[in-house]
C-alpha positions as CSV (number, residue, x, y, z in Angstrom):
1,X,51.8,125.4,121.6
2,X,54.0,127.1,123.6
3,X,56.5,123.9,123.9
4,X,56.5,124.0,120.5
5,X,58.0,127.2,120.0
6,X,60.3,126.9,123.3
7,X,61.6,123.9,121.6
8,X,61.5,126.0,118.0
9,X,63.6,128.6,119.8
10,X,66.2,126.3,121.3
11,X,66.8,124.6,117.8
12,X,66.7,127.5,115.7
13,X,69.8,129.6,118.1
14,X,71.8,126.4,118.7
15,X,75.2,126.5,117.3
16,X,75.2,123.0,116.5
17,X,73.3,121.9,113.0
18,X,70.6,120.8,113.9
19,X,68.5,119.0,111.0
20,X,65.6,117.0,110.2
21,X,64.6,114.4,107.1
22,X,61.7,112.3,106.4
23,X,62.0,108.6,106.1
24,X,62.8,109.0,102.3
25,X,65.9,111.4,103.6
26,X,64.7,114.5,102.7
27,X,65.7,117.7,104.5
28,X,62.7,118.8,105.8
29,X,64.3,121.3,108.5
30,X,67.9,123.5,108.4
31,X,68.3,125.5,111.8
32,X,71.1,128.7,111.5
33,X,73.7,126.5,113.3
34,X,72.9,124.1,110.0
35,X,73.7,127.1,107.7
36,X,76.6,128.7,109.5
37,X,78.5,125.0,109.4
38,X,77.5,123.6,106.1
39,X,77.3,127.2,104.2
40,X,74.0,126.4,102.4
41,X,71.0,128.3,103.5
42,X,67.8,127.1,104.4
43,X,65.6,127.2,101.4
44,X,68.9,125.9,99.5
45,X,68.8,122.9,102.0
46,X,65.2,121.8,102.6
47,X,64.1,119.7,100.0
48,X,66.9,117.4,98.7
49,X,67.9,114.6,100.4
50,X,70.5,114.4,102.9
51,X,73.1,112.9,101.2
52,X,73.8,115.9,99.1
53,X,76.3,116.8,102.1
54,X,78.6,113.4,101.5
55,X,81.2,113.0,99.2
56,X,80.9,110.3,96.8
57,X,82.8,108.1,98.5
58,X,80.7,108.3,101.9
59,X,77.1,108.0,99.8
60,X,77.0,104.1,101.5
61,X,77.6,105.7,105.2
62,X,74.3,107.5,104.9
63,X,71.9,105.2,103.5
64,X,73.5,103.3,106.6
65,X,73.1,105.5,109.1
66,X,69.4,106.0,107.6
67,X,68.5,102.2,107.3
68,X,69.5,102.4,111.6
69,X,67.4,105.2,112.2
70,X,64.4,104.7,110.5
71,X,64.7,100.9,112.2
72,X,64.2,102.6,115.5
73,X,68.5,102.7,116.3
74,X,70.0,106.1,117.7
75,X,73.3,107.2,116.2
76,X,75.2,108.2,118.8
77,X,78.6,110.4,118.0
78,X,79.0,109.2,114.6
79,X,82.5,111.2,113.3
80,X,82.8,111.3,109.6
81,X,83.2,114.1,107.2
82,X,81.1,115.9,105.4
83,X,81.4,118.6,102.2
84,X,80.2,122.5,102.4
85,X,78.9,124.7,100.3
86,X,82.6,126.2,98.9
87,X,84.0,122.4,98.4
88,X,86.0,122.4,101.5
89,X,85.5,119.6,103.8
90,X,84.6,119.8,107.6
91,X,85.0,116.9,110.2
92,X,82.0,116.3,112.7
93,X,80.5,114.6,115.0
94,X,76.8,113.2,114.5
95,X,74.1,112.0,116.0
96,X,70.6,111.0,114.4
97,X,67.7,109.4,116.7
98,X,64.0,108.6,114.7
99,X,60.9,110.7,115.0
100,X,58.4,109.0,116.1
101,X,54.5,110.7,115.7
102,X,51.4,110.1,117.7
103,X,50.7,106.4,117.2
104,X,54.2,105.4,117.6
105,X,55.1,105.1,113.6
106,X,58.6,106.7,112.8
107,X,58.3,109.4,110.1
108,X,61.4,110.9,109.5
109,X,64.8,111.6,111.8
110,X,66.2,114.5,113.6
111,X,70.3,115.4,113.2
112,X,72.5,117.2,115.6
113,X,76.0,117.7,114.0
114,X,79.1,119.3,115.7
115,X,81.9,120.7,114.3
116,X,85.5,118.6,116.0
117,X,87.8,119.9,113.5
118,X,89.8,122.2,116.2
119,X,89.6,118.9,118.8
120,X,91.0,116.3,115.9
121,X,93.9,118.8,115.6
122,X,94.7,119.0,118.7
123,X,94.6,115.2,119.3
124,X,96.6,114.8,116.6
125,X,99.1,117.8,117.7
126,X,98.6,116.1,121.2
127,X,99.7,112.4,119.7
128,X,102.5,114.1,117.4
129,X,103.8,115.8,121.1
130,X,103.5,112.3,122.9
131,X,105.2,110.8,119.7
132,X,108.5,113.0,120.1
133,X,108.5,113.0,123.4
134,X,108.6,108.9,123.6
135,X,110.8,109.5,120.5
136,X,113.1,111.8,123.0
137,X,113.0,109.9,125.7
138,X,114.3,106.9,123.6
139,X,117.2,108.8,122.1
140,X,118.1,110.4,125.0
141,X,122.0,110.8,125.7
142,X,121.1,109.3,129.3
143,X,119.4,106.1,130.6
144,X,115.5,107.5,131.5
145,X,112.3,105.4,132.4
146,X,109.0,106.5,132.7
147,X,106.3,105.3,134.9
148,X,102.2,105.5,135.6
149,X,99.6,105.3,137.8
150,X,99.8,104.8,141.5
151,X,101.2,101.2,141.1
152,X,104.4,102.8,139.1
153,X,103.8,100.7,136.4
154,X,107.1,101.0,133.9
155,X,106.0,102.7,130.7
156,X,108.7,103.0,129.0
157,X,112.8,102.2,129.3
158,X,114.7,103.9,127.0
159,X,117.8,102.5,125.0
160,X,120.4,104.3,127.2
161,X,119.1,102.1,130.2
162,X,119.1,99.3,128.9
163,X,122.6,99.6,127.4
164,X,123.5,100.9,130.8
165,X,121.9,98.2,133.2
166,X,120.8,95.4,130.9
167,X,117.7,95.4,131.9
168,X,114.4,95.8,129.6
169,X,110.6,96.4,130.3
170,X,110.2,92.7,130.6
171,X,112.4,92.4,133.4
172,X,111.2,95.3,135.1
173,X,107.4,96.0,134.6
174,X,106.9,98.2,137.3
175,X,109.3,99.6,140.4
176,X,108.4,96.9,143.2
177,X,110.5,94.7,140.7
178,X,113.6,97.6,140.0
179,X,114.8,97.4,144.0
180,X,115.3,94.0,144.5
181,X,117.7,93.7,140.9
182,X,119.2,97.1,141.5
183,X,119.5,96.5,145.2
184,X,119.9,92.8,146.1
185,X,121.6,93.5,149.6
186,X,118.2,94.4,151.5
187,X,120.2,96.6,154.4
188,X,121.2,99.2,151.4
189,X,118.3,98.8,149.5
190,X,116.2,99.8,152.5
191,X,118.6,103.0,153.0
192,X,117.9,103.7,149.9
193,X,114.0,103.5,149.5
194,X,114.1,105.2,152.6
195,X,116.6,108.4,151.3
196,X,114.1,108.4,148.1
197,X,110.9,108.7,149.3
198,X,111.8,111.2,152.3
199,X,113.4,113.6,148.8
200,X,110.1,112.5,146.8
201,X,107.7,113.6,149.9
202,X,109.7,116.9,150.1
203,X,109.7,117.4,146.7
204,X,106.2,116.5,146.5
205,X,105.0,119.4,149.7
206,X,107.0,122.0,148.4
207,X,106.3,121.7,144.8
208,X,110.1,122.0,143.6
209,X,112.0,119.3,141.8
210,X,113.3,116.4,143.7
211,X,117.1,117.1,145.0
212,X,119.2,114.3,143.0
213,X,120.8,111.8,144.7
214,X,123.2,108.7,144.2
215,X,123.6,105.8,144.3
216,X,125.5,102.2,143.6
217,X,123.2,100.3,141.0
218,X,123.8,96.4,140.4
219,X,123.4,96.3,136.5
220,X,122.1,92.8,134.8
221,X,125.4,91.5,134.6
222,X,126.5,91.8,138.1
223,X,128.6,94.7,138.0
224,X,127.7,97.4,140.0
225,X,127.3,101.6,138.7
226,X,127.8,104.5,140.6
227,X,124.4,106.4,139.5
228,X,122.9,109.7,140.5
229,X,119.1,109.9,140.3
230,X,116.8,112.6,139.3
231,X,113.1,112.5,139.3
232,X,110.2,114.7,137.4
233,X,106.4,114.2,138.1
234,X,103.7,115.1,135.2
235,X,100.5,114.2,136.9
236,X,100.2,110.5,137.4
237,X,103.3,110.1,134.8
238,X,106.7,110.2,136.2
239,X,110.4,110.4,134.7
240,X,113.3,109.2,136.2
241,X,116.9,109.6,134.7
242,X,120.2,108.2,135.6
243,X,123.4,110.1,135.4
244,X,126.3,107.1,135.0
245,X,128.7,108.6,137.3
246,X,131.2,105.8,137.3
247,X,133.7,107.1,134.4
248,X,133.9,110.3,136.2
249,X,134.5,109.2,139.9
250,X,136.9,106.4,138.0
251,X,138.8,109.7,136.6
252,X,138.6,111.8,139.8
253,X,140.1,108.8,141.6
254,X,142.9,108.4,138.9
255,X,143.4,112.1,139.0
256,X,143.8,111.8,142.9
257,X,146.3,109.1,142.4
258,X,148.1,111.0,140.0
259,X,148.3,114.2,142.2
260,X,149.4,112.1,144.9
261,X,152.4,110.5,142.8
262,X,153.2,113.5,141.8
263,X,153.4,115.3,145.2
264,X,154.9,112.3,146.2
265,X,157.8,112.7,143.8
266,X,157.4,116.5,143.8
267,X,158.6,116.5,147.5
268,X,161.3,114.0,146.7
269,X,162.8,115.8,143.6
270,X,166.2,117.8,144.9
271,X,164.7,120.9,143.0
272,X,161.8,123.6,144.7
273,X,158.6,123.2,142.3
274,X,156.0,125.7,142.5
275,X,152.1,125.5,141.0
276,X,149.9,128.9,140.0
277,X,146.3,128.6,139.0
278,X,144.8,130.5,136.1
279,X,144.5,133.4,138.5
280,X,148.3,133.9,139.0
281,X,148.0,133.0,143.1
282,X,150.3,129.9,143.4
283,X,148.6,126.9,145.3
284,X,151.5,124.5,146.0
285,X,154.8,124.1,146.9
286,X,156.9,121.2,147.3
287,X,158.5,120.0,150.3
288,X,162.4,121.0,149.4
289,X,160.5,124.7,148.9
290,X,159.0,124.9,152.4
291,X,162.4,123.3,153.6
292,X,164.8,125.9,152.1
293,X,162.3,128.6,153.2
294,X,161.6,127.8,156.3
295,X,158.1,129.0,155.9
296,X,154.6,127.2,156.1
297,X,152.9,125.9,152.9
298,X,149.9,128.6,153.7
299,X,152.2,131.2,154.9
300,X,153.4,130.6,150.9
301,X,150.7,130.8,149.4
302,X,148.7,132.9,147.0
303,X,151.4,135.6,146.9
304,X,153.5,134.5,149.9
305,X,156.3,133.6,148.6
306,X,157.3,136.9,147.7
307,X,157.7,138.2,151.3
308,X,161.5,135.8,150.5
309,X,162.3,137.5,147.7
310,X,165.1,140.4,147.8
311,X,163.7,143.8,147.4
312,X,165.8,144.8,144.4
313,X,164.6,141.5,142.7
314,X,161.3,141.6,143.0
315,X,159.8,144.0,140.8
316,X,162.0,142.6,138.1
317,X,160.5,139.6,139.2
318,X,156.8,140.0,139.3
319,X,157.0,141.8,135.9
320,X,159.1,138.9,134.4
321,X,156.3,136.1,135.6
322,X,153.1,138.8,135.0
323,X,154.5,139.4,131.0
324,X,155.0,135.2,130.5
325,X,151.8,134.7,132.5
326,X,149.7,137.3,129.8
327,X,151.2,135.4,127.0
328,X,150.8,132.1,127.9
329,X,154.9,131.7,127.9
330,X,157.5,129.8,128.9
331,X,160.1,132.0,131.6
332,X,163.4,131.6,133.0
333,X,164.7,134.5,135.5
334,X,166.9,134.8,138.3
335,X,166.7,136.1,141.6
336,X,167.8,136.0,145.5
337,X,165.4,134.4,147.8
338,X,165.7,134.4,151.3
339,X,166.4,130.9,152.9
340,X,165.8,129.4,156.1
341,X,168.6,130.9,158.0
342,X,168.0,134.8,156.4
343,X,170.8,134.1,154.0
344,X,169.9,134.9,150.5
345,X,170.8,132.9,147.9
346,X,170.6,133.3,143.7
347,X,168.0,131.3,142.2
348,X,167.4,130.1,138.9
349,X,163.5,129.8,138.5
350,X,162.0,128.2,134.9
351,X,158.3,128.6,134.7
352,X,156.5,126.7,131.8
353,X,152.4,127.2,130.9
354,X,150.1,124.0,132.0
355,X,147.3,123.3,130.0
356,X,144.5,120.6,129.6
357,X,143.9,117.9,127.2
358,X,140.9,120.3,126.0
359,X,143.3,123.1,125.9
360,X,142.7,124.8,128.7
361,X,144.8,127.1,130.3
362,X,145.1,126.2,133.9
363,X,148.3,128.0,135.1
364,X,151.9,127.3,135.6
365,X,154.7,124.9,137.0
366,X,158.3,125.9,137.9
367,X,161.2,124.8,139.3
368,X,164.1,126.5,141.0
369,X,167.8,125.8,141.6
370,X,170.1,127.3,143.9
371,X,172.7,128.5,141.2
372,X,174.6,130.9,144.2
373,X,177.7,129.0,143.7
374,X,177.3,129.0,139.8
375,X,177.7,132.9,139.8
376,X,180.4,132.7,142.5
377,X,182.1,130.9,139.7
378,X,181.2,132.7,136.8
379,X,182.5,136.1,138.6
380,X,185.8,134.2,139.7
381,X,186.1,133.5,135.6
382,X,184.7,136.9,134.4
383,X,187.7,138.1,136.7
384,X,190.4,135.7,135.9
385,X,189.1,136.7,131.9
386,X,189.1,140.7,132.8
387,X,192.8,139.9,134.1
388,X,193.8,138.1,131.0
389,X,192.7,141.1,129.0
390,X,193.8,143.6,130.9
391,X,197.5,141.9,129.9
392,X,196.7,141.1,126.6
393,X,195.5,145.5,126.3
394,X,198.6,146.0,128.4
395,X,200.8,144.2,126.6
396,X,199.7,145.6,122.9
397,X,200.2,149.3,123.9
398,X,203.9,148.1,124.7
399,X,204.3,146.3,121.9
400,X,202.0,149.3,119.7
401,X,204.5,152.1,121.8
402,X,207.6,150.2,120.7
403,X,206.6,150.1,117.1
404,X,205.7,153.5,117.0
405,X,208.7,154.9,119.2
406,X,211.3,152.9,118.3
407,X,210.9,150.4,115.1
408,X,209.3,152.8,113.5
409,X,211.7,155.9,113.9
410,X,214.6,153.9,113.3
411,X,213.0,152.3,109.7
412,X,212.3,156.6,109.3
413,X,216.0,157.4,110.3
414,X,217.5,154.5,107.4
415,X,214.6,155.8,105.0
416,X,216.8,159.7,105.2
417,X,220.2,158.1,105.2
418,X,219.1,156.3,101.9
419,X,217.8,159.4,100.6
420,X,221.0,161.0,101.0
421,X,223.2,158.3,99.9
422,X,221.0,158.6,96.3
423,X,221.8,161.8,96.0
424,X,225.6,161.1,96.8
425,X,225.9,158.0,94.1
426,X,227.7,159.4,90.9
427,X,225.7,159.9,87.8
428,X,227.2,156.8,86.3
429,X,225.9,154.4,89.0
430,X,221.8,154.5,87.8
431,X,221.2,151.8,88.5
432,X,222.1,152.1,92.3
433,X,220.6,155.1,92.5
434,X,216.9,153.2,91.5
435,X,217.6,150.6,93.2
436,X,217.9,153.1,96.4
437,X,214.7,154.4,95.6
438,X,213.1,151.1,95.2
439,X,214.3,150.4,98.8
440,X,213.2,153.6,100.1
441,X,209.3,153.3,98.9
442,X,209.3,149.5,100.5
443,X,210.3,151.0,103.8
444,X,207.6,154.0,103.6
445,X,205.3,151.2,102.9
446,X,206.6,148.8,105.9
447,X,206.3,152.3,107.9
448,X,202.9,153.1,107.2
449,X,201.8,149.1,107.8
450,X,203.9,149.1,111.5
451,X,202.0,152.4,112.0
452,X,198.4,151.2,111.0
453,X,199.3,147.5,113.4
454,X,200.8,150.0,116.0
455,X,197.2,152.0,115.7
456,X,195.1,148.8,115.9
457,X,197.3,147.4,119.0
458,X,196.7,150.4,120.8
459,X,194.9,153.8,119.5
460,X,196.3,157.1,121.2
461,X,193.4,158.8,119.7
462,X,191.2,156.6,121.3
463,X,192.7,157.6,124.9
464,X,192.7,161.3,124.0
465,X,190.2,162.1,121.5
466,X,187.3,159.9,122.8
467,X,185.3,156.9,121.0
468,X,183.8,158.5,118.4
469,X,186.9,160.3,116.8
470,X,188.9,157.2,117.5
471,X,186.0,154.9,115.9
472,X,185.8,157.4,112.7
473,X,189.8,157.3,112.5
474,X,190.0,153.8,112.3
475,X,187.3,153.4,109.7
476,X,188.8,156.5,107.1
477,X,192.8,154.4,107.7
478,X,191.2,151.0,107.1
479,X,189.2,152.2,104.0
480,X,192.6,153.6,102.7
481,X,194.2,150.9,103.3
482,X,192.2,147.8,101.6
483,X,190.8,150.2,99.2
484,X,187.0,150.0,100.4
485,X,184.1,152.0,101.4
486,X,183.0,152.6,105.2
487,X,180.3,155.3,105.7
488,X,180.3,156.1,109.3
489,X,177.5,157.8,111.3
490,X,177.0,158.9,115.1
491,X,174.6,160.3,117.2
492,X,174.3,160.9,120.9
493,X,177.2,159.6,122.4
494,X,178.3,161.0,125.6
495,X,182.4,161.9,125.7
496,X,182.6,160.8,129.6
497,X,182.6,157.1,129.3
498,X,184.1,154.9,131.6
499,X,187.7,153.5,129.8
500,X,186.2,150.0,130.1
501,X,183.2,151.1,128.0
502,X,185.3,152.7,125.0
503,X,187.5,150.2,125.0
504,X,185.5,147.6,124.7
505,X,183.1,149.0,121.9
506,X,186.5,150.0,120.0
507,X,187.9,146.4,120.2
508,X,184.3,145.5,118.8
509,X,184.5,147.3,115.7
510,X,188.1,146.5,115.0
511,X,186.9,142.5,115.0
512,X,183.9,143.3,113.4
513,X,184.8,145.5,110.3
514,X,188.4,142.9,109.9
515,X,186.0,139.7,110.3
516,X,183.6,141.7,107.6
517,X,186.2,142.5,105.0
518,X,188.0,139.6,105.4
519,X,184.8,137.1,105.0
520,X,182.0,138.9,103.5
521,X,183.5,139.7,100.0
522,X,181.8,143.3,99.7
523,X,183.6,146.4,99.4
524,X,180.9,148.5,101.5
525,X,180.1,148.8,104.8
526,X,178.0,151.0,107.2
527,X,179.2,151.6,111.2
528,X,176.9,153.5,113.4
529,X,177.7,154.4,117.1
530,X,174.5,156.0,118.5
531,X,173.7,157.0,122.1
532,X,170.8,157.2,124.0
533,X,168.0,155.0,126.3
534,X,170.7,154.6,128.9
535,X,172.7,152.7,126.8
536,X,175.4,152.8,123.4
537,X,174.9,150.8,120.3
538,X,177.6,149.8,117.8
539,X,176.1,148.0,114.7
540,X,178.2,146.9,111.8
541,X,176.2,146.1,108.4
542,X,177.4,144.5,105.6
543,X,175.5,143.2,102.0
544,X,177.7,140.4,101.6
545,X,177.7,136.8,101.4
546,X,176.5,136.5,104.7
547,X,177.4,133.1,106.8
548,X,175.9,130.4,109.1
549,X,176.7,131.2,112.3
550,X,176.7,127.8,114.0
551,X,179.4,126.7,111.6
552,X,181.4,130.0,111.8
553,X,180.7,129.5,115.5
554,X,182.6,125.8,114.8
555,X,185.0,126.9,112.5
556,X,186.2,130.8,113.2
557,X,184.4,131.4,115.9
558,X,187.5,132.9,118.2
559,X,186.8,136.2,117.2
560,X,183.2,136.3,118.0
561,X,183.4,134.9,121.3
562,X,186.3,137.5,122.4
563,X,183.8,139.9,121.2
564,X,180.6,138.4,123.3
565,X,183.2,138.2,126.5
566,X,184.4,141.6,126.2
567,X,181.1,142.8,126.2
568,X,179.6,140.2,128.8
569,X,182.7,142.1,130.6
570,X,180.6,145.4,130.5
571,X,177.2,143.8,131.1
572,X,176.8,144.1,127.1
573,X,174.8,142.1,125.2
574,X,175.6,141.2,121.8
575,X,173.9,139.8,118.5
576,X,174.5,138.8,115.2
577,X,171.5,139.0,112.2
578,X,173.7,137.0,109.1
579,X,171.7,134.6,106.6
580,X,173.9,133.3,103.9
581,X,173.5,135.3,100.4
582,X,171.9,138.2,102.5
583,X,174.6,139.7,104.5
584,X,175.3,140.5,107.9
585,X,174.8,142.6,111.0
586,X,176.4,143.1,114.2
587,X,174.8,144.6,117.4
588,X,176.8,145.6,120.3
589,X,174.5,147.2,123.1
590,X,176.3,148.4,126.4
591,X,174.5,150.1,129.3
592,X,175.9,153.0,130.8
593,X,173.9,153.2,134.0
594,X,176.2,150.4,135.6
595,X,179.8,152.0,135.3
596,X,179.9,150.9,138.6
597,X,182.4,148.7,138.3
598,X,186.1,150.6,137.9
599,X,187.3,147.8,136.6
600,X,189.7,147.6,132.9
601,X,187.4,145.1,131.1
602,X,189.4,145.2,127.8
C-alpha cells in the first residue's frame, strides 16, 4: 500500500504528462504535469479516448502507437505533435509501454510525454547557425578549409581555395594528403610541418590564437603561391585560411624596383631632388644634393638641410614650403644654400604635392637649380636697363628744358610782335589784320601743346612739389586737354620718397592714363595713389572696352613692358585686371622699406 502511494506521489508532482488508457484508449489517469502541458484538467481528460489530443491528420499515428502497445511493444521517444486545450499545438516527445496485471494480461497503457519545443528550436536555430556559417565559409573573400576529428579529416574547402590552388575535397580528403601536393620537395615540407605544429602546440598551451605564418604553396597546376597561414580551433573542428600574398610581395618587389630606378636616375639627374613625407621631415636626397652640400644623407635629414640655408632666407623659406605644404600646393621659391666649400649660392627650388593612386597624400618632391649666375645676369641687365633710363629721363628734361626755355619763349616773343604788328596794320588792310590773329591763336595753341609735351618729358612739379601734387597736376591738364573726366584720390602717401620711387610711379600713370584714353574709348577714369603697409599703390580704372592682354602683349605691348621694368627697377610688382567689354585696371605696388638702393631707376 505504501508503494502505491510512493509511486502515486512521484506521478502526480512530475512535470512530465504522465497518463494512462485502457486497451480501448480511454484516459483513465491525467497527472498535473498532464494538465499544465495539454491545458485540460483532469476530470475534462479522464474518460475520452486518447486521441482527442491529435489533430485530424495524426488520428492513424495513435491507433498505431496503440495497436504496438497493447501487442506488448514499448514506444520509446516517439516525437510528434499534439493539440491543447486553446488550439495551439505543442511538440513532444512520447513514450507508451503496456500494463500488464497480475496474471500477465495487458489491460491498458501508461504515457509519459515531454515537452521538446524549446530543444527543436534550438536545433533548428543551431542547424540555421551551422547553415550560415558553411554558407560563410564558402563565400568567403579568402581560400578557408575546415577540418574534424583527430584524423583532420577535410570537411569542407571553400570556393576561394579551390579557385586559388585547384584543388577540391576529392583531391584532398584529409591533411596527410595536403603536404605532399602543397609541398612536393620533402626537405621544405618537413620545415614546414615542423614550423606548424611547434605554432599549433604553442597556441594550443597558452590558449591564444596560432601566430600566422607563410609559406610557398605548389597550387594544382604547378605554379607555386606565396601564402600566409592562420589557424582557429572549435573543439574537435578546425579552420584554416589562406592569405594569397603573392600580388602584394609581386607589387612590393615592383615598387622596390621602381624606387631603385628611380634613385638610380635620381642620383644621375644634373639637378638636387629632395623627398618629404606627409609629416613635412624630408627622407631623401639625391646624390648631386649630398655632393653640392657636402653633408651626409642623415646629417640631411628630417630637418637637416636647413642648417645650409642662409639665415635671412630661411624663415621666408620655411613659411613658403609650410603654407604649400597645408594646402596641398605646388611651390617655387628661391634661396642661398651653403655649398660644399661655405660658398653660398642662389637656388631655385620647385616643390610639387605627391599623391597615391587612391589619392593619398604622401608628401612632396622638389628639385633645385643653382640659378647664382642667372641673377648675376639679370642684375648686369637690370643695370645696363637702369642706365638706359637714366638717359632716356636725362635726356627728356633737356629736351622738356629746351622746349620750355627756349622754343617756347621764342614762339611767346613772335606771338607779341604779331600782336603789335595787328594793331599797326591800317584800317583798310582787314583782312591782314585777321589773318594776324588767326596766326596768333595757332601759336597760343602750339604753346600750350610744347608746354603740356615739355610737362610730360619732364615735370618740375614733380621734383618740387612731390608725387602727389605732380600726379593730380598731370591728371586736371590731361582732362583739359582731351576733354575727359579723371577723378583723382590720395591717401597716406609719405612726401620723403626716394626720387627713384616718384619717378617711377609718375612714369606709370603717364603710360597708363595715355594707353587708357587712347584704347579704352571711355571718357572717365579713376587714379588713386594710396599709402600704407610698407608700401604705395597706384591703380588706374577704366569702364571701357577692356582688351586681351596676351594679344596687346603681342601687338602694343611696348608700353606695358617699360611699365613692368621700371617697376621691376624698384622691386615693384605690377598687374593688370582687363576682360574685353568689362574694362580695365592697373596696379602698381612699390615697397618703400627697400630704398636701399640710391640708384635713378627711371
Amino acid at each position: 500500500m505504501e508503494v502505491r502511494l510512493r509511486l502515486a506521489t512521484i506521478v502526480e508532482s512530475s512535470n512530465d504528462a504522465i497518463l494512462g488508457v485502457d486497451v480501448n484508449g480511454i484516459v483513465m489517469d491525467w497527472n498535473k504535469g498532464a494538465e499544465g502541458l495539454f491545458g485540460y484538467s483532469a476530470g475534462e481528460a479522464i474518460g475520452k479516448h486518447i486521441a482527442f489530443l491529435a489533430a485530424k491528420n495524426q488520428q492513424h499515428d495513435v491507433q498505431e502507437i496503440l495497436k504496438q502497445v497493447m501487442s506488448g511493444h514499448v514506444v520509446k521517444h516517439f516525437e510528434t505533435v499534439r493539440q491543447k486545450k486553446d488550439g495551439s499545438r505543442v511538440d513532444i516527445s512520447l513514450t507508451v509501454s503496456p500494463i500488464f496485471d497480475a496474471e500477465g494480461r495487458i489491460g491498458g497503457a501508461a504515457g509519459v510525454a515531454r515537452d521538446i519545443t524549446e530543444r527543436l528550436k534550438a536545433e533548428v536555430a543551431l542547424k540555421t547557425s551551422e547553415k550560415r556559417s558553411k554558407e560563410l565559409v564558402l563565400h568567403a573573400p579568402v581560400a578557408m578549409v575546415v577540418t574534424h576529428g583527430p584524423s583532420l579529416e577535410i570537411e569542407l574547402v571553400n570556393r576561394k581555395f579551390v579557385e586559388l590552388f585547384g584543388y577540391t575535397v576529392e583531391d584532398v580528403p584529409d591533411v596527410a594528403h595536403w603536404w605532399p601536393l602543397a609541398y612536393p620537395d620533402e626537405a621544405y615540407q618537413g620545415k614546414i610541418k615542423a614550423l606548424w605544429q611547434a605554432r599549433l602546440d604553442r597556441a594550443l598551451a597558452d590558449h591564444t590564437e596560432m601566430e600566422p605564418m607563410d609559406a610557398k604553396v605548389r597550387c594544382k597546376n604547378g605554379s607555386f603561391r606565396h601564402i600566409e597561414f592562420h589557424f582557429a580551433s572549435l573543439g574537435d573542428t578546425d579552420l584554416v585560411s589562406f592569405v594569397d600574398l603573392t600580388d602584394r610581395e609581386n607589387a612590393q618587389t615592383k615598387l622596390q624596383e621602381s624606387e631603385e630606378r628611380f634613385r638610380g636616375i635620381a642620383n644621375a639627374a644634373p639637378v638636387l631632388i629632395w623627398m618629404s613625407g606627409p609629416d613635412r621631415s624630408c627622407n631623401y636626397f639625391n646624390q648631386p644634393w649630398l655632393d653640392f652640400t657636402g653633408r651626409t644623407l642623415e646629417a640631411e635629414l628630417g630637418n637637416g638641410w636647413a642648417e645650409g640655408v642662409h639665415s635671412e632666407d630661411l624663415n621666408a623659406c620655411l613659411h613658403t614650403y609650410s603654407e604649400a605644404f597645408d594646402r596641398r600646393e605646388s611651390f617655387r621659391m628661391e634661396y642661398r644654400l651653403r655649398r660644399y666649400d661655405g660658398q653660398y649660392r642662389w637656388i631655385l627650388d620647385i616643390g610639387v604635392p605627391r599623391f597615391n593612386s587612391d589619392g593619398t597624400f604622401v608628401g612632396y618632391i622638389g628639385s633645385c637649380i643653382d640659378v647664382t649666375e642667372l641673377k648675376l645676369a639679370q642684375e648686369a641687365l637690370s643695370g645696363i636697363g637702369r642706365k638706359l633710363l637714366e638717359a632716356q629721363e636725362t635726356e627728356r628734361k633737356w629736351v622738356a628744358r629746351e622746349l620750355h626755355d627756349d622754343i617756347n619763349q621764342k614762339i611767346a616773343l613772335l606771338e607779341v610782335r604779331l600782336e603789335r604788328w595787328s594793331q599797326e596794320v591800317k584800317e583798310s588792310a582787314e583782312d591782314i589784320r585777321d589773318h594776324i590773329k588767326h596766326t596768333c591763336q595757332e601759336l597760343s595753341s602750339l604753346a600750350k601743346d610744347i608746354q603740356a609735351l615739355s610737362h610730360r618729358l619732364h615735370s618740375s612739379k614733380l621734383e618740387y612739389l612731390g608725387l602727389v601734387m605732380a600726379a593730380k597736376s598731370f591728371c586736371k591738364e590731361l582732362s583739359e586737354h582731351r576733354d575727359i573726366r579723371i577723378q583723382f584720390s590720395h591717401s597716406g602717401v609719405p612726401r620723403s620718397i626716394s626720387p627713384e620711387i616718384w619717378l617711377c610711379l609718375f612714369r606709370v600713370l603717364q603710360e597708363a592714363l595715355q594707353n587708357a584714353v587712347k584704347h579704352s574709348g571711355t571718357r572717365d577714369f579713376e587714379v588713386s595713389l594710396h599709402g600704407g603697409g610698407h608700401e604705395i599703390r597706384l591703380m588706374v580704372t577704366d569702364t571701357g572696352s577692356g582688351f586681351d592682354l596676351q594679344d596687346a602683349m603681342i601687338h602694343r605691348g611696348v608700353g606695358l613692358i617699360s611699365m613692368q621694368e621700371r617697376l621691376h627697377l624698384v622691386n615693384g610688382k605690377f598687374s593688370i585686371d582687363s576682360q574685353p567689354g568689362v574694362g580695365t585696371t592697373i596696379l602698381a605696388r612699390v615697397p618703400l622699406a627697400r630704398q636701399q638702393s640710391k640708384t635713378f631707376a627711371a
